[in-house]
C-alpha positions as CSV (number, residue, x, y, z in Angstrom):
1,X,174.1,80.8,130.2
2,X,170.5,79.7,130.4
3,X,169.7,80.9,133.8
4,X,166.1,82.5,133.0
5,X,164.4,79.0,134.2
6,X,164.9,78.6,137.7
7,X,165.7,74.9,138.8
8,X,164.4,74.1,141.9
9,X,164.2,76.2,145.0
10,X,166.9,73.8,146.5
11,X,169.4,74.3,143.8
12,X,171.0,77.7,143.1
13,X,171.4,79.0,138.9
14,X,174.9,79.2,138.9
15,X,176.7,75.7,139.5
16,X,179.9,76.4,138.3
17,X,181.5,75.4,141.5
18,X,180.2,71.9,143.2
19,X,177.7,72.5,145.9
20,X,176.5,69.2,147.9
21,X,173.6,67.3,146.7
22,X,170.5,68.7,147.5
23,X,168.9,65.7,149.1
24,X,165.6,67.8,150.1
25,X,164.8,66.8,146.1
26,X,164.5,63.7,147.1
27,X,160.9,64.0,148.6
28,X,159.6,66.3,145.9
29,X,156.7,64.5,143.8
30,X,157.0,62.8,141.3
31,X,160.1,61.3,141.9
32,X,160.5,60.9,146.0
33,X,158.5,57.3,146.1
34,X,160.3,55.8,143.4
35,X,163.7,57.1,145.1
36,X,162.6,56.2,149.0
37,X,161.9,52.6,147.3
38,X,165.1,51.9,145.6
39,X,167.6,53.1,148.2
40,X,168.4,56.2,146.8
41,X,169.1,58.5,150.2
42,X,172.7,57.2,151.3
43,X,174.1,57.4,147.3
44,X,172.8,61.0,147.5
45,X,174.7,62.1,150.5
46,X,177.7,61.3,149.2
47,X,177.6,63.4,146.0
48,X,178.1,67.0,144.8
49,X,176.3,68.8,141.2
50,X,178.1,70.7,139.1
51,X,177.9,72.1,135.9
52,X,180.6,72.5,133.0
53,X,179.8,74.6,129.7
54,X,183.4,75.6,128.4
55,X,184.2,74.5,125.0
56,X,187.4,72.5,125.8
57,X,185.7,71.1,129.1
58,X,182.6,70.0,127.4
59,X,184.6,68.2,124.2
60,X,186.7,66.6,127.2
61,X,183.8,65.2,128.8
62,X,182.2,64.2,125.5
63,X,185.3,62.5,124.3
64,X,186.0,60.9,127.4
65,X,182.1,59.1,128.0
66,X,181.0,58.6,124.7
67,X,181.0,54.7,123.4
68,X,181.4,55.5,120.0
69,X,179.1,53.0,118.8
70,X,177.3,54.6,116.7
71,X,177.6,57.7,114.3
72,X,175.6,60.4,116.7
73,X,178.2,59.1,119.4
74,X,180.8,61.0,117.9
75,X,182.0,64.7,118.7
76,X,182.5,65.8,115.3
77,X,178.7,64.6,114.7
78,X,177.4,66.4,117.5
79,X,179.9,70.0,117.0
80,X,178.3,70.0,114.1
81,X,175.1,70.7,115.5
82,X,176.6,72.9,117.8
83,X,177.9,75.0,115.2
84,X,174.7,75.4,113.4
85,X,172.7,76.0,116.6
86,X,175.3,77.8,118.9
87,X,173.0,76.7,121.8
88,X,174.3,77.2,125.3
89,X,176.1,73.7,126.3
90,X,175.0,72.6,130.4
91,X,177.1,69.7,130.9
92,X,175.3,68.5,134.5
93,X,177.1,66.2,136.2
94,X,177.4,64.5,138.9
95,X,180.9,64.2,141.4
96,X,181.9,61.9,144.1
97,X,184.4,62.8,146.6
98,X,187.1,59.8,147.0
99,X,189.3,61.0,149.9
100,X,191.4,64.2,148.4
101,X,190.2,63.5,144.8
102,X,186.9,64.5,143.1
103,X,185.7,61.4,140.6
104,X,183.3,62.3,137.8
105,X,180.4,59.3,137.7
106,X,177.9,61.0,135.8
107,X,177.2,63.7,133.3
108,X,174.2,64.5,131.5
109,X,175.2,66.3,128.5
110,X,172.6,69.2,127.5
111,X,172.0,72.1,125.7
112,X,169.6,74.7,126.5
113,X,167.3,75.4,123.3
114,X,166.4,79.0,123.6
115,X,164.4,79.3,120.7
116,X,162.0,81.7,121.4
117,X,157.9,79.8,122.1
118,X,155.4,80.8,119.0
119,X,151.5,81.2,119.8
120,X,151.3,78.1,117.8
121,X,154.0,76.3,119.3
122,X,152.4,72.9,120.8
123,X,153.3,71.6,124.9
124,X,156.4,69.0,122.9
125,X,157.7,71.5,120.9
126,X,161.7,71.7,121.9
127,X,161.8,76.0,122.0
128,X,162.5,77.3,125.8
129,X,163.7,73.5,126.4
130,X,166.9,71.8,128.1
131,X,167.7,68.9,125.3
132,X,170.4,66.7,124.6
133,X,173.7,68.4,123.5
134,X,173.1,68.4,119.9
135,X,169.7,68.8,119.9
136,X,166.5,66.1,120.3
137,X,167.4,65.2,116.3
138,X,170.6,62.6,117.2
139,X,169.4,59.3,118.1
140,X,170.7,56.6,119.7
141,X,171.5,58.8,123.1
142,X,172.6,57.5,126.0
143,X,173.6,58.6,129.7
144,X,176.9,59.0,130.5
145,X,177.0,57.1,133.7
146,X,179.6,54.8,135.9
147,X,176.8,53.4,136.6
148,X,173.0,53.1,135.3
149,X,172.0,53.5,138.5
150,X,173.1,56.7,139.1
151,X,170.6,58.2,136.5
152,X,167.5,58.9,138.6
153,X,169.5,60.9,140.8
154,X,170.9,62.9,138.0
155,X,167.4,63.2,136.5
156,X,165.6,64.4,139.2
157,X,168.2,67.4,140.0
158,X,168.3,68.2,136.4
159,X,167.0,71.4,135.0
160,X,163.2,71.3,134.0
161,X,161.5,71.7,131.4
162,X,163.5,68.9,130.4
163,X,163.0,66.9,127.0
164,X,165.5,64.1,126.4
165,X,164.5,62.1,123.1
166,X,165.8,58.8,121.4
167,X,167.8,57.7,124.2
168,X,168.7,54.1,123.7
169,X,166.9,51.2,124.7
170,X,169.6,49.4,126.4
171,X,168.9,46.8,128.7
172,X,170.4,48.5,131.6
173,X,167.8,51.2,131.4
174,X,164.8,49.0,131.3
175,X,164.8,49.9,135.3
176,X,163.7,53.4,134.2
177,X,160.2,52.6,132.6
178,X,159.1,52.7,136.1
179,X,160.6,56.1,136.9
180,X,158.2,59.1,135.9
181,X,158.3,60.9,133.2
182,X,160.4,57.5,131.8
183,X,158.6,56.3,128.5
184,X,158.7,54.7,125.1
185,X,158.9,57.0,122.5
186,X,155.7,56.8,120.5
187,X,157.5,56.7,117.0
188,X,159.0,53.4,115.9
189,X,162.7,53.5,114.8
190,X,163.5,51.8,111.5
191,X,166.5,49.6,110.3
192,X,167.3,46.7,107.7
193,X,169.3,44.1,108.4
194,X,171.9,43.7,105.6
195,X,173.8,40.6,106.8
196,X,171.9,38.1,104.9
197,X,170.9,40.5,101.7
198,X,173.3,41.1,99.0
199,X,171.6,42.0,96.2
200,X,168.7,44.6,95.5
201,X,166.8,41.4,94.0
202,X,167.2,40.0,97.7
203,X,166.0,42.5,99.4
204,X,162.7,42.8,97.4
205,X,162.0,39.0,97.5
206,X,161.2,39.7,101.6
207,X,158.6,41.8,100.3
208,X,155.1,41.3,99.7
209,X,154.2,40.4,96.1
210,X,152.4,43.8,95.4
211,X,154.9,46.0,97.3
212,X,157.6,44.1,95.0
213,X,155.6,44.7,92.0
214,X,155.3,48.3,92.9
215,X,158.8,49.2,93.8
216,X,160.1,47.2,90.4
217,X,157.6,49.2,88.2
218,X,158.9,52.6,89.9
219,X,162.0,51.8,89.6
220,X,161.8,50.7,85.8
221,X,160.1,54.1,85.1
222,X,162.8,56.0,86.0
223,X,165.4,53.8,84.7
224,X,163.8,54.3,81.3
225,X,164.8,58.1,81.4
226,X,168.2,57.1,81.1
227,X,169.2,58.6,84.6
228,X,172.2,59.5,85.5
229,X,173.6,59.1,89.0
230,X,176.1,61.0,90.6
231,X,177.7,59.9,93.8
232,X,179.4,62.7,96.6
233,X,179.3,66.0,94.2
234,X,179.2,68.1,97.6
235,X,177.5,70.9,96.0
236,X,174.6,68.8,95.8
237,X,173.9,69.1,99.1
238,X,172.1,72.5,98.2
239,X,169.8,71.2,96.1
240,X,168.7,68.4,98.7
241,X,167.7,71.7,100.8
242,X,165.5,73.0,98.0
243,X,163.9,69.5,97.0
244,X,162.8,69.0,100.4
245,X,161.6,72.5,100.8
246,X,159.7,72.7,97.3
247,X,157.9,68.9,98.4
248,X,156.7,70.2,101.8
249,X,155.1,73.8,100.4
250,X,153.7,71.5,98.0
251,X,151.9,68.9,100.4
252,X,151.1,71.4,102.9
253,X,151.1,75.1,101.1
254,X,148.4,76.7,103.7
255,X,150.1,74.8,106.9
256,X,153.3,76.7,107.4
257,X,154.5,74.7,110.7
258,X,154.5,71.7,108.8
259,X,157.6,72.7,106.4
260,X,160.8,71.2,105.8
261,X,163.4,71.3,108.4
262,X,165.2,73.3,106.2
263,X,163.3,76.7,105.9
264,X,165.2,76.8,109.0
265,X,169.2,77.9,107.8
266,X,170.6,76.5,111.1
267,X,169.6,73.0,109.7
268,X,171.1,73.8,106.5
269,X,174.3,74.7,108.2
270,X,173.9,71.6,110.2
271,X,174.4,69.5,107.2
272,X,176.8,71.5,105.9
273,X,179.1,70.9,109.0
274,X,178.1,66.7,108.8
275,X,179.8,66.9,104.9
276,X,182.7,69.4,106.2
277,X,183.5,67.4,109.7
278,X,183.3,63.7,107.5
279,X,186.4,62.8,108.8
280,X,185.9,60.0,111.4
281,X,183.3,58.8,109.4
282,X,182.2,58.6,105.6
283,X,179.3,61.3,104.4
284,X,177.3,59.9,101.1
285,X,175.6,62.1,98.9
286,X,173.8,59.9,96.1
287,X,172.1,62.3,93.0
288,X,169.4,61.5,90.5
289,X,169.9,64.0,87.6
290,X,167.3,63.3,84.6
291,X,167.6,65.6,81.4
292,X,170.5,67.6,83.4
293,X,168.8,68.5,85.8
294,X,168.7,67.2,89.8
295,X,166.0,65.1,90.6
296,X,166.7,63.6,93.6
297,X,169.0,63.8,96.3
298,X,170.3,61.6,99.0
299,X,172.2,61.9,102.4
300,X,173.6,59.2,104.5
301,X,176.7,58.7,107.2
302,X,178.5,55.9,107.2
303,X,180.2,54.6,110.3
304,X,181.3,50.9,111.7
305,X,179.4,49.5,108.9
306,X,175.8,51.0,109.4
307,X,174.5,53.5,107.0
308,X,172.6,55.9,108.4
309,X,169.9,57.2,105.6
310,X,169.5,60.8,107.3
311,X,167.7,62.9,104.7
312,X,166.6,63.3,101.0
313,X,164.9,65.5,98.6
314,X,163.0,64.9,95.6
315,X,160.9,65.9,92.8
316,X,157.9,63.9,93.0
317,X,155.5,65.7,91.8
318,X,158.1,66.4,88.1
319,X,158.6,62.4,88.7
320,X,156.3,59.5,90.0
321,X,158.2,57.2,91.2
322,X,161.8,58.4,91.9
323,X,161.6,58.9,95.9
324,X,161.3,54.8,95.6
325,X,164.3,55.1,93.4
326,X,166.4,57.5,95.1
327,X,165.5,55.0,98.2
328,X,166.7,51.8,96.6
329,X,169.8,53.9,95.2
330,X,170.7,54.2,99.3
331,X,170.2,50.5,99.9
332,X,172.7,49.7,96.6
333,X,175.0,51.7,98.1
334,X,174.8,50.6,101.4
335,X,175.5,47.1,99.9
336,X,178.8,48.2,97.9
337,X,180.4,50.0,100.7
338,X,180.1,46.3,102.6
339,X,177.6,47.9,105.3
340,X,175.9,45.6,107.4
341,X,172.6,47.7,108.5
342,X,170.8,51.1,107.2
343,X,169.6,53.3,109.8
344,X,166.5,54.3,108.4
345,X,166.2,56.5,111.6
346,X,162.7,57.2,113.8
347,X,159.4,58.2,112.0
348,X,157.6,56.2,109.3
349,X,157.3,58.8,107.2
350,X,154.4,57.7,105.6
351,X,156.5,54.3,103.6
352,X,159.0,52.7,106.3
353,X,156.4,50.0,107.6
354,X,155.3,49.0,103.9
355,X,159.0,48.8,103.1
356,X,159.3,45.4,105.9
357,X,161.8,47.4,107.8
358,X,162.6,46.3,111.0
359,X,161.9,48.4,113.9
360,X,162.6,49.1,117.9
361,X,161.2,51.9,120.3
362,X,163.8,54.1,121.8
363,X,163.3,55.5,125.1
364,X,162.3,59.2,126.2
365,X,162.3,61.4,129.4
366,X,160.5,64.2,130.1
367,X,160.0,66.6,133.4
């Protein structure tokens, strides 16, 4: 249990049993004028905090809130991080007392990330951090709430330093841009709109002429190597680990924190966990395999009709051109399985904005 960082000096470590609200938080800066303003005193009174970390309390509590709407909503998604983390779970949530019966009306489900801080380690770096169960990776997070109002409360008892990323712009948060440490993420989130493209050739018609031209001529090149493509060999998945590793010591060989995501082996088991758990959902691994050998590998979930395009590794530097064909391999596919959106997930990446993606900002919290 994460109980190095003390919380407050008005809330004890340990909160495995309920203790009352401490409403003394409520006029502690930053938060007290936004809370005086809206009301927030008599709500508080009638609450107690407690915190539930158990493995079959915590996939309750999951199962129960989530909305399932999209792919990073579901447990098996998020026990898969779990399992290649094995972070603490701190389930804080908040309990409302309904004559003899306690009523949950608010959980914020967190891990605490106890990676130890590097000398080079910047102030956002997630290490000695609470974060959302799963990690600050998932998108599309939301609070698990009765109701949306309940979430300064539940924010301004929680656990500091605090980092909640991606959380989901939903219109019933818009409330919270004017509660501190509230904000849009700075990164854009990317997505295409498949319902009125059904053909690769209408896709690239949306784009401008010398994007098209571009993305055609790449394309072409490595369709003149005779390619073969190989769709869900699950081995695969290894070699997606050592493209992406050989293209970041490439582009940055003397600038060893920016590396691939999977120098780290908890990543790597991470994946491996999304391919073995792929049961409420569809996993999609799409390979590029010129003169026998890998090229390129994709990585995608598929759930209620959105793919969501999560990783890929390829060998640029062998092959000019076949990241923009392992790319347009994804939207193909996308297409046959009768999906409706690709998730191109947050980050540019250096090619989402010339690709005429469309894009929102998710939210983000931080204390």
């Amino acid at each position: 249990m994460p109980a190095k960082i003390p919380f407050s000096k008005y809330l004890p470590n340990n909160l495995s049993h309920a203790i009352p609200y401490p409403i003394k938080l409520l006029d502690e800066e930053p938060f007290s004028d936004f809370l005086e303003k809206n009301g927030y005193l008599s709500l508080s009174r009638k609450l107690t905090l407690k915190v539930f970390s158990s493995p079959p309390e915590i996939q309750e509590i999951w199962q129960q809130w989530t909305r399932d709407s999209s792919v990073f909503d579901l447990w098996n998604v998020r026990k898969s991080f779990w399992g290649g983390y094995h972070f603490d779970p701190y389930f804080w949530t908040i309990i409302k007392q309904k004559g003899t019966r306690e009523e949950v009306i608010g959980v914020l489900p967190l891990w605490f990330n106890a990676n130890k801080r590097l000398p080079t380690d910047t102030a956002d770096c997630d290490s000695q951090k609470y974060v959302w169960f799963g990690s600050n990776w998932p998108e599309d997070n939301i609070f698990f709430v009765k109701d949306a109002e309940l979430i300064p409360l539940l924010l301004t008892a929680a656990p500091k330093p605090l980092e909640l990323a991606c959380i989901k712009p939903l219109s019933d948060y818009n409330f919270l841009l004017e509660f501190p440490g509230f904000a849009n993420e700075e990164e854009k989130k990317y997505f295409l709109d498949l319902s009125k493209i059904s053909t690769l050739d209408d896709y690239l018609a949306i784009l401008k002429k010398k994007k098209r031209y571009n993305l055609r001529r790449d394309r072409k090149r490595i369709l003149s190597l005779n390619p073969q493509i190989i769709i869900n060999q699950s081995s695969h998945l290894e070699e997606l680990f050592n493209l992406s590793i050989k293209r970041f010591r490439e582009i940055f060989p003397d600038e060893p924190d920016d590396q691939s995501a999977f120098e780290d082996f908890r990543r790597k088991n991470v994946f491996r966990n999304l391919l073995k758990n792929a049961t409420d959902y569809q996993a999609r691994l799409i390979s590029t395999i010129v003169n026998g050998k890998i090229e390129s590998v994709e990585f995608g979930l598929v759930y209620k009709k959105t793919y969501y395009a999560l990783n890929s590794g390829a060998d640029i530097s062998r092959y000019s051109g076949i990241g923009v064909f392992s790319n347009l391999l994804v939207l193909e596919d996308a297409l046959s399985l009768g999906c409706n959106k690709i998730d191109f997930l947050e980050g540019d990446n250096n090619w989402k904005d010339s690709w005429h993606l469309q894009h929102i900002y998710q939210y983000q919290f931080i204390k």
